[in-house]
C-alpha positions in Angstrom: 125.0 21.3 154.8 124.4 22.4 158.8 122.3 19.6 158.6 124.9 16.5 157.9 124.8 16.6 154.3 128.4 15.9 152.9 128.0 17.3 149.5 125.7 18.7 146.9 124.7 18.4 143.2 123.5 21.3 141.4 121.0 21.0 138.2 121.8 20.0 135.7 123.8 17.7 136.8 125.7 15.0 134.9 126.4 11.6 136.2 130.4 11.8 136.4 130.3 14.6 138.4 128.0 12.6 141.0 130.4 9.7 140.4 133.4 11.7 141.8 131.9 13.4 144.4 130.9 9.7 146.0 134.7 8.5 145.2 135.7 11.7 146.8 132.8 10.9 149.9 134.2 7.2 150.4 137.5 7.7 150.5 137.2 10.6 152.9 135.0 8.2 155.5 137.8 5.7 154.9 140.5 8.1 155.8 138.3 8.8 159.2 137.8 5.6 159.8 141.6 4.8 159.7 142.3 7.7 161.9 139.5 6.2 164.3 141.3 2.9 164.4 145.0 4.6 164.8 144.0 6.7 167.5 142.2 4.4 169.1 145.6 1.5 169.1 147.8 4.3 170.0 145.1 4.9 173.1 145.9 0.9 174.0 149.6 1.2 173.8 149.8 3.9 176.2 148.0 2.7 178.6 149.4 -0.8 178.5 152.5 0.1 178.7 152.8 1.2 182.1 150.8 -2.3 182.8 153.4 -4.2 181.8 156.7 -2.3 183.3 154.6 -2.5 186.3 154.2 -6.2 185.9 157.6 -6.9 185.2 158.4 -5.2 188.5 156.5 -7.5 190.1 157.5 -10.4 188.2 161.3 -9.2 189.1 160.9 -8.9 192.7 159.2 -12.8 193.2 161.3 -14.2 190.8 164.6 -13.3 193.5 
């Protein structure tokens, strides 16, 4: 487990519980992934958005 692994089967082991633990495994990675991607757009939107009041500033003033 210090190692990386996710999870572990213990013998015996039968097939169904190896079947949940990869459904549990998947949908964890996709839940991280997700939170990746959100994080990352929410990263984007505050930083452009003082881009673009800045901009319209600009635009503003030579537009008078």
């Amino acid at each position: 487990m210090r190692e990386g692994a996710y999870d572990y089967v213990t013998k015996p082991f039968h097939m169904e519980d190896i079947r949940i633990k990869i459904e549990r495994m998947l949908k964890e990675k996709k839940i991280a992934g997700s939170l990746k991607t959100m994080t990352g757009l929410s990263w984007a939107l505050i930083i452009s958005i003082p881009i673009w009041l800045i901009l319209g500033v600009i635009l503003s003033i030579l537009w008078k």
